[in-house]
PyMOL CGO cylinders between C-alpha atoms (Angstrom):
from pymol import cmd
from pymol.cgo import CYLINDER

trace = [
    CYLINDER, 24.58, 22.95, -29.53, 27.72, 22.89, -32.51, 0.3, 1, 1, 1, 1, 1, 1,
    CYLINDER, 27.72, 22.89, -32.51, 28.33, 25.91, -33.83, 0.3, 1, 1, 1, 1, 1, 1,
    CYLINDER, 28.33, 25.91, -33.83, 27.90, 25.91, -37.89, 0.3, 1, 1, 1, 1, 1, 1,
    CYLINDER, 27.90, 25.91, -37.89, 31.49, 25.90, -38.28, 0.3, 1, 1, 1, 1, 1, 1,
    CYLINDER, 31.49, 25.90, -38.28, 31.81, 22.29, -35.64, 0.3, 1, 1, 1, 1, 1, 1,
    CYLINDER, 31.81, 22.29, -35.64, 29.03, 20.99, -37.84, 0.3, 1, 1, 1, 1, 1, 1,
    CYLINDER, 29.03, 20.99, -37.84, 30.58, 21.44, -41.49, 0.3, 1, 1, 1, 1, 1, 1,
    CYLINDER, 30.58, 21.44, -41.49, 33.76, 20.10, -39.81, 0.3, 1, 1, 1, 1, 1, 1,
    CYLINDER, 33.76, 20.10, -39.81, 31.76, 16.87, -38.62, 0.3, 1, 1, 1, 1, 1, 1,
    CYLINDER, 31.76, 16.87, -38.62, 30.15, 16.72, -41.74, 0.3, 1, 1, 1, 1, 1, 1,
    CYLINDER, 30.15, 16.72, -41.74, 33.02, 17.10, -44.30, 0.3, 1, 1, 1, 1, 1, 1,
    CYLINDER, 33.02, 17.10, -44.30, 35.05, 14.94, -42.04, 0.3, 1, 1, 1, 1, 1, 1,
    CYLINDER, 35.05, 14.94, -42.04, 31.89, 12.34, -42.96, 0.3, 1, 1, 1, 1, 1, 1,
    CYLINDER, 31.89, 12.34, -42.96, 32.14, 13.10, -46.27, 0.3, 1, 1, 1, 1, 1, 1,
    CYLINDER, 32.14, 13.10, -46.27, 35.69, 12.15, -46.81, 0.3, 1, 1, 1, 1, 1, 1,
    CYLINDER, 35.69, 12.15, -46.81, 35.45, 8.84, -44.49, 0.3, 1, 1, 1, 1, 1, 1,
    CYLINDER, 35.45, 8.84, -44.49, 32.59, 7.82, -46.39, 0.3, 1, 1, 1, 1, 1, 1,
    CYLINDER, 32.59, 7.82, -46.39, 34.57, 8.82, -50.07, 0.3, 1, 1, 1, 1, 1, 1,
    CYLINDER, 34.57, 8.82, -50.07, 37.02, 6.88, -48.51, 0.3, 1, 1, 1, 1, 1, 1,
    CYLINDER, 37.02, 6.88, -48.51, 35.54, 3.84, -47.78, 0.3, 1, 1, 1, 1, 1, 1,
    CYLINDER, 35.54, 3.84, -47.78, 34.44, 3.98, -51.52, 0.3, 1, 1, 1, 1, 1, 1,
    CYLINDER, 34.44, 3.98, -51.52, 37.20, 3.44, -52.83, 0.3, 1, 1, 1, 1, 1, 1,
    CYLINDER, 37.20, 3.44, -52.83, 37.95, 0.50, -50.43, 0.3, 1, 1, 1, 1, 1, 1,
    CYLINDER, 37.95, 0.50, -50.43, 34.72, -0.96, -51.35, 0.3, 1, 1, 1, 1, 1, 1,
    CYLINDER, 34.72, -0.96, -51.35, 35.94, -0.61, -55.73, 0.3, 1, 1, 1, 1, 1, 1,
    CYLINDER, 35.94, -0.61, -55.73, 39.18, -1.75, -54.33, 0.3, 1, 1, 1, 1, 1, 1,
    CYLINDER, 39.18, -1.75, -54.33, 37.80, -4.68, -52.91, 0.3, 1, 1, 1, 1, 1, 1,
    CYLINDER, 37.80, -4.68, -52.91, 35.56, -5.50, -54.95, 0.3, 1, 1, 1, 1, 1, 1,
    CYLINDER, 35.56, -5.50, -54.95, 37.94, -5.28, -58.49, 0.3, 1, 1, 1, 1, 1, 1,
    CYLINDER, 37.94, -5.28, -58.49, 40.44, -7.39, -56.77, 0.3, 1, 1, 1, 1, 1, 1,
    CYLINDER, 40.44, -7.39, -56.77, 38.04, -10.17, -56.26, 0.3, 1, 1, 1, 1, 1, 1,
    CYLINDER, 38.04, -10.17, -56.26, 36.66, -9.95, -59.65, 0.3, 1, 1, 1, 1, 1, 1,
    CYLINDER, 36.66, -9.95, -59.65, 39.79, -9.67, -60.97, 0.3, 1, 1, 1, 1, 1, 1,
    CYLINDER, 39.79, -9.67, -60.97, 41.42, -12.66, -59.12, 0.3, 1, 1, 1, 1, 1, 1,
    CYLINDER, 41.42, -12.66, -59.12, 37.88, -14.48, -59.55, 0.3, 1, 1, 1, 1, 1, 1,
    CYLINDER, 37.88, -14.48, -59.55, 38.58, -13.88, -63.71, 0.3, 1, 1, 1, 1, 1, 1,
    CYLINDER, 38.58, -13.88, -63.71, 35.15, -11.97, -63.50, 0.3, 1, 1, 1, 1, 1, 1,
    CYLINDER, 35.15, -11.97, -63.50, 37.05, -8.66, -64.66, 0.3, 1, 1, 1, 1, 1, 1,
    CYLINDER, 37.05, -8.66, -64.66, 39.32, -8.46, -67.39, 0.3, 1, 1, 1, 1, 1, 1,
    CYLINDER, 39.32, -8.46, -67.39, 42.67, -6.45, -67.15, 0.3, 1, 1, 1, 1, 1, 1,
    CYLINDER, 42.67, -6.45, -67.15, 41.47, -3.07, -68.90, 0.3, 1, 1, 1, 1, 1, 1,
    CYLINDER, 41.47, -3.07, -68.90, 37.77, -3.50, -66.46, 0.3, 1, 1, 1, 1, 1, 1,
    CYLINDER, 37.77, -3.50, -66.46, 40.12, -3.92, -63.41, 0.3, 1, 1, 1, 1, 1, 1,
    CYLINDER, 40.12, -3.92, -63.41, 42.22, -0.97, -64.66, 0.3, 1, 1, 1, 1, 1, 1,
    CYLINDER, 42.22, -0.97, -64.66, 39.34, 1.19, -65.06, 0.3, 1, 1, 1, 1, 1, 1,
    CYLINDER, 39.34, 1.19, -65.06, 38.13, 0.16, -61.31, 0.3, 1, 1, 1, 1, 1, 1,
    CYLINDER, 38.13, 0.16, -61.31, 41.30, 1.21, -59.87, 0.3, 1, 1, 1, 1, 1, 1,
    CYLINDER, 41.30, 1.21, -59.87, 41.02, 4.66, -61.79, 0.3, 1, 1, 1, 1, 1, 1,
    CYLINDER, 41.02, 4.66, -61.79, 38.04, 5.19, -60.18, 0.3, 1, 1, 1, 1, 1, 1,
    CYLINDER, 38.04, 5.19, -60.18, 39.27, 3.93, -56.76, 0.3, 1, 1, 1, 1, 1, 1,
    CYLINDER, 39.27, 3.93, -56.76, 41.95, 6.76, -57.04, 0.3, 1, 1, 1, 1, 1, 1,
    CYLINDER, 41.95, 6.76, -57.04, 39.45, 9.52, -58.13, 0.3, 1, 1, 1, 1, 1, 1,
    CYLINDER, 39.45, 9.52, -58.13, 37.63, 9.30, -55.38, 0.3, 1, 1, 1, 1, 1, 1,
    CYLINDER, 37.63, 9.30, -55.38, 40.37, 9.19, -52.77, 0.3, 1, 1, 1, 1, 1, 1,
    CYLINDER, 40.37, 9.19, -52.77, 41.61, 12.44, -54.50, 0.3, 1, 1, 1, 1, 1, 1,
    CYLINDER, 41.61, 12.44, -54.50, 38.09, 13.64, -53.87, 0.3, 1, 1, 1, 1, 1, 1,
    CYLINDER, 38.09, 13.64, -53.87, 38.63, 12.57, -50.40, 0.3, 1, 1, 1, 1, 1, 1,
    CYLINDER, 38.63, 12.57, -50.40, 42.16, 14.29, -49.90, 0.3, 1, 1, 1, 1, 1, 1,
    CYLINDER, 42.16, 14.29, -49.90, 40.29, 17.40, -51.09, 0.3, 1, 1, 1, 1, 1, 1,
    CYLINDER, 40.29, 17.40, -51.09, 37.35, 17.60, -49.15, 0.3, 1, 1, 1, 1, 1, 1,
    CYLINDER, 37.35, 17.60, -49.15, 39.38, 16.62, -46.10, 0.3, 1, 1, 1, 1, 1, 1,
    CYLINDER, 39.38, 16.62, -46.10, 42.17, 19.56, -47.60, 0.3, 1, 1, 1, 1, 1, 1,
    CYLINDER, 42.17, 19.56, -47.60, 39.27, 22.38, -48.10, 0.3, 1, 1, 1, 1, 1, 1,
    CYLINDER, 39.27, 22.38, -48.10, 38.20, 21.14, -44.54, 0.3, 1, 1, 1, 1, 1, 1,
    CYLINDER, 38.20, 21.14, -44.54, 41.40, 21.69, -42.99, 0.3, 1, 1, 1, 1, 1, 1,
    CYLINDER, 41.40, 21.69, -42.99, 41.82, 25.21, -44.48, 0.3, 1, 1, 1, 1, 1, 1,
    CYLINDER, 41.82, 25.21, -44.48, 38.59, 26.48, -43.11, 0.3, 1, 1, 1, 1, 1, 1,
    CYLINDER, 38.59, 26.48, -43.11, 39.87, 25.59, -39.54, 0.3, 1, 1, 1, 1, 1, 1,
    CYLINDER, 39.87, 25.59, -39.54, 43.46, 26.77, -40.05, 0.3, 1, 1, 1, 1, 1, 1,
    CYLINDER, 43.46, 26.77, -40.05, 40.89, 30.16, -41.00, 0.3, 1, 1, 1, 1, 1, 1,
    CYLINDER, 40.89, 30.16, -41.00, 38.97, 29.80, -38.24, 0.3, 1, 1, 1, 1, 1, 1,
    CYLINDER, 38.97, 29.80, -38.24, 42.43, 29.47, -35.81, 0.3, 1, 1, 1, 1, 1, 1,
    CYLINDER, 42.43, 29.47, -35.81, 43.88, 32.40, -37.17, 0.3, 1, 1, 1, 1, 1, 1,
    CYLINDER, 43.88, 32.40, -37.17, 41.28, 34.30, -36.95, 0.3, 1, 1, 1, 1, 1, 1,
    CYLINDER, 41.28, 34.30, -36.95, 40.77, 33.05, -32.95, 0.3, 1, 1, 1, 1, 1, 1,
    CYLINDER, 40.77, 33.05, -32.95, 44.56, 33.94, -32.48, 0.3, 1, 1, 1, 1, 1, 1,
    CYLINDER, 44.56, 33.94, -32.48, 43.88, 37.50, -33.89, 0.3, 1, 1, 1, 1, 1, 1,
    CYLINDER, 43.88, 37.50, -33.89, 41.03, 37.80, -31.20, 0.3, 1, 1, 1, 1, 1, 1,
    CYLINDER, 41.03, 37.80, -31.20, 43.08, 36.10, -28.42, 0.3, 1, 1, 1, 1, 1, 1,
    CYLINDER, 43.08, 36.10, -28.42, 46.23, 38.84, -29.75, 0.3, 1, 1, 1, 1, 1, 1,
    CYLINDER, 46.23, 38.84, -29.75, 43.46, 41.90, -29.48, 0.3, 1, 1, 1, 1, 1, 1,
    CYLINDER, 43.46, 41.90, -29.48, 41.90, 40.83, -26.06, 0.3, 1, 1, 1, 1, 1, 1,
    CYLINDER, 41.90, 40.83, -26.06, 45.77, 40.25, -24.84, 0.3, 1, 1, 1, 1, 1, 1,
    CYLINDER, 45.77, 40.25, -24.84, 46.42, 44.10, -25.99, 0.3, 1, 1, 1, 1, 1, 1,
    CYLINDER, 46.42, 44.10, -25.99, 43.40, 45.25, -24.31, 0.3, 1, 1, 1, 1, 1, 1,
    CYLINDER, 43.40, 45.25, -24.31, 43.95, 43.62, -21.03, 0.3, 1, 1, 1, 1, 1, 1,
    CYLINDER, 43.95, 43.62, -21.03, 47.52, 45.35, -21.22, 0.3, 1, 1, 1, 1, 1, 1,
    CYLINDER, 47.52, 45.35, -21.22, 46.16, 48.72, -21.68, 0.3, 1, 1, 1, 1, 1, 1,
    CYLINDER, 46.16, 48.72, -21.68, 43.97, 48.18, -18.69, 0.3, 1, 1, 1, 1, 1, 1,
    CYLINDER, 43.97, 48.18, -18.69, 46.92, 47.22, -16.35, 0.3, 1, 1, 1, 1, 1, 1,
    CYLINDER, 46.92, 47.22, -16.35, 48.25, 50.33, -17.26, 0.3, 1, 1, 1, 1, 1, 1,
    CYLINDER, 48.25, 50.33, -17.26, 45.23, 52.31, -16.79, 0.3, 1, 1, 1, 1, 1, 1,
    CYLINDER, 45.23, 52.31, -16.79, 44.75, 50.73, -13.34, 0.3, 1, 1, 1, 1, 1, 1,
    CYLINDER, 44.75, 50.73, -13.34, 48.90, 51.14, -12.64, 0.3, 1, 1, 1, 1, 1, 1,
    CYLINDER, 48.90, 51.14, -12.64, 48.35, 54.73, -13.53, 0.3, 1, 1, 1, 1, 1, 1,
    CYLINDER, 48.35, 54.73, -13.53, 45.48, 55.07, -11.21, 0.3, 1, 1, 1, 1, 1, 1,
    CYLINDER, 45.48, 55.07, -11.21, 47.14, 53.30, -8.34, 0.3, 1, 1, 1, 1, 1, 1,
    CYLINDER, 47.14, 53.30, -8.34, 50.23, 55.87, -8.65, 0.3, 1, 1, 1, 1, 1, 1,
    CYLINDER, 50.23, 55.87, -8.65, 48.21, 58.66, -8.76, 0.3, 1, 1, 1, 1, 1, 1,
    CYLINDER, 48.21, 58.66, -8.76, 46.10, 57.25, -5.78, 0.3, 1, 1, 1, 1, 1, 1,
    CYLINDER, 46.10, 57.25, -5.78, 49.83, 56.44, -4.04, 0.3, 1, 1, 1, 1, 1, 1,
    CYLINDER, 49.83, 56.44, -4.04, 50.41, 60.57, -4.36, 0.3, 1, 1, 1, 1, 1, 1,
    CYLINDER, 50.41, 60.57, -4.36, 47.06, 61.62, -3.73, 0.3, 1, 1, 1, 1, 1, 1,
    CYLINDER, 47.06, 61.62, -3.73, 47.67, 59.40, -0.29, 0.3, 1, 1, 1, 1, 1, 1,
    CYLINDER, 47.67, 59.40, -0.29, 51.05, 61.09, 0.46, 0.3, 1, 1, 1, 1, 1, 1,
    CYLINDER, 51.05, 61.09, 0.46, 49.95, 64.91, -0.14, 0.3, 1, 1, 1, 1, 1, 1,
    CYLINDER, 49.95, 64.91, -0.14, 47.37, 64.12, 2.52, 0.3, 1, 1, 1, 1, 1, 1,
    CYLINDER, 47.37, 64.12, 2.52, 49.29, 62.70, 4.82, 0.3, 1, 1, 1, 1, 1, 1,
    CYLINDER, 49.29, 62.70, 4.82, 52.42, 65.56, 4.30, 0.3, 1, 1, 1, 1, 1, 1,
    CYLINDER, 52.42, 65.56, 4.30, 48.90, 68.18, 5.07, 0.3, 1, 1, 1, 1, 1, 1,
    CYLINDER, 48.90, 68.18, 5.07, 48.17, 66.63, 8.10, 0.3, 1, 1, 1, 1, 1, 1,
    CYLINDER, 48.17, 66.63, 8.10, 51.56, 66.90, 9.24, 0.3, 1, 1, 1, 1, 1, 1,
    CYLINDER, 51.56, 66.90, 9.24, 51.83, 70.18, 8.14, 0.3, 1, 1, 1, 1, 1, 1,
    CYLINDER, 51.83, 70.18, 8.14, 48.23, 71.27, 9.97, 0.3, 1, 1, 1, 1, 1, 1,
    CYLINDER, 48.23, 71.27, 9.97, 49.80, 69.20, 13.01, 0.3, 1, 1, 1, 1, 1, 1,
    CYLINDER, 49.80, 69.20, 13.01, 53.02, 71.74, 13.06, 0.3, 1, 1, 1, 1, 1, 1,
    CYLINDER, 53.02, 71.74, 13.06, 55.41, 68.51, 13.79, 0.3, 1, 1, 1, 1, 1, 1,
    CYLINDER, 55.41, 68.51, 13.79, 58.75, 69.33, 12.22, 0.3, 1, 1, 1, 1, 1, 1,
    CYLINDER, 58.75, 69.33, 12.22, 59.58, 65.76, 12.46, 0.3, 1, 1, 1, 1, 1, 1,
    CYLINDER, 59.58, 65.76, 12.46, 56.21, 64.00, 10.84, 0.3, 1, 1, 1, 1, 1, 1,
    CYLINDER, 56.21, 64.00, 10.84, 56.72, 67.38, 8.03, 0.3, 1, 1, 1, 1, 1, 1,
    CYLINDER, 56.72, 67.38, 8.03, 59.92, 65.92, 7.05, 0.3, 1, 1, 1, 1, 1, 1,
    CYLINDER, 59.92, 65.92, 7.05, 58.64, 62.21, 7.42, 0.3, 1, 1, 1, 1, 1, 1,
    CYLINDER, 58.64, 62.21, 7.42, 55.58, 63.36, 4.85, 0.3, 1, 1, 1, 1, 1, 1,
    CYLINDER, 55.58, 63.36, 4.85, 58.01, 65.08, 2.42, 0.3, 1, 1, 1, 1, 1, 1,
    CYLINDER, 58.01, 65.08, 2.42, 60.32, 61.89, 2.28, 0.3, 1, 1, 1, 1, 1, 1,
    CYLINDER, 60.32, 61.89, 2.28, 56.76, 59.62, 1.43, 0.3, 1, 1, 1, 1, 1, 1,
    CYLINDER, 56.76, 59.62, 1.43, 55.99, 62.12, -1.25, 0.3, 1, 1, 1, 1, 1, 1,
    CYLINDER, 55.99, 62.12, -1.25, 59.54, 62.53, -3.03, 0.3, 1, 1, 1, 1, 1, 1,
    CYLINDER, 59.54, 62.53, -3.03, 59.05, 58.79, -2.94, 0.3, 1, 1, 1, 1, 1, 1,
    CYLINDER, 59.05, 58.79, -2.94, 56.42, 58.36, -4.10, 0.3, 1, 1, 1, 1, 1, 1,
    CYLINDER, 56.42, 58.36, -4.10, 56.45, 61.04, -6.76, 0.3, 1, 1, 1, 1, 1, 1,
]
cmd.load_cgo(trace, "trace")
């Protein structure tokens, strides 16, 4: 289903083709008459006044339109920027977890080695913790 913002789009989009295609009709139409000598120079004038009015109208619609999504981008940017800053803090939160897991890890194994009275796998243990740490 379009959101409400897909449907205004659709439907100013609609609104300016169909302005538009006014002012081809006039212009179409006043050329004729005017070539036909149906329309007199200050009637065909007139026509073409009209003609441009409403592909102002158009350019405006179509200009109000386009502001509205350059809105609705910016604002999707500023969400995409936030959810980008969050995700970041979360790698660090889960970096900062993994260390302290890492140490955790390496204190264990230097008290095993240290319950097991092995010189050698003491001094191993020490050298994973200063690692580590």
């Amino acid at each position: 289903m379009p959101t409400p913002l897909a449907q205004a789009k659709k439907s100013a989009f609609d609104l300016a083709n169909q302005l538009d295609d006014a002012a081809d009709a006039i212009r179409d139409r006043s050329r004729q008459a005017y070539a036909a000598g149906k329309m007199d120079l200050d009637e065909y004038t007139d026509a073409r006044i009209k003609e441009m009015e409403l592909r102002a109208e158009a350019s405006v619609v179509a200009a109000v339109n386009l502001g509205a999504a350059l809105d609705a981008s910016a604002q999707a940017g500023h969400n995409i920027e936030q959810a980008i800053a969050d995700a970041k803090a979360r790698i660090e939160t889960v970096k900062t977890v993994r260390k302290g897991l890492e140490i955790v890890a390496a204190l264990v194994v230097l008290a095993g080695a240290l319950a097991s009275g092995d010189a050698k796998a003491v001094v191993k243990a020490g050298k994973g913790v200063a690692d580590v740490v």
